[in-house]
C-alpha positions, 0 to 999 in steps of 0.5 A, a space after each residue: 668273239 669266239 669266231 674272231 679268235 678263231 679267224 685269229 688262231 686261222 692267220 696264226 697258221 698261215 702266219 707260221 706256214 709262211 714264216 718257216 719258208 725262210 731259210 733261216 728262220 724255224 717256227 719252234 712251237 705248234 700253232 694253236 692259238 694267237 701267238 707264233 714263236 720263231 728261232 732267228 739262230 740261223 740269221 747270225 742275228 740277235 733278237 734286238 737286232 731282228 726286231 729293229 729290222 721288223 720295226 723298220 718295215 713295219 712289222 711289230 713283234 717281240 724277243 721272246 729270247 736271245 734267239 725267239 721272236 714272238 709274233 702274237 696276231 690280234 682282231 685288227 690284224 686282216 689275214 692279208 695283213 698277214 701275208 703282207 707280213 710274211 713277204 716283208 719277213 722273207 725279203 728282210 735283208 
């Protein structure tokens, strides 16, 4: 189990790297576990409304804030899950 949370804490990292690549969105703490939290201000939306946006491309995650999102990856999210979830992130209109 302790190799799956690192493989989990791996696809956290390339989760953020690939997340802060939109320029509106700025992940706001350092990624050293599971979970990665983004500041959505930029987007002129709320968190409710980003989610909705998420949940309608299929990417769940939760507020975490008025402004936070909190994505948390977990064993049946594959690393290229991940990357499929940050192309639909950095397309979401």
């Amino acid at each position: 189990m302790v190799d799956r949370l690192a493989i989990d804490h791996e696809n956290a990292k390339i989760l953020a790297d690939g997340l802060d690549k939109h320029p509106f969105i700025s992940v706001i703490n350092k990624v050293e576990t599971n979970i990665v939290l983004i500041d959505i201000t930029k987007t002129g939306k709320r968190s409710d409304k980003f989610i909705e946006a998420l949940k309608q491309v299929g990417i769940l995650a939760v507020p975490f804030g008025p402004k936070t999102i909190r994505f948390t990856t977990h064993y049946d999210v594959s690393k290229e899950n991940i990357k499929e979830t940050v192309n639909k992130v950095l397309n979401l209109k």
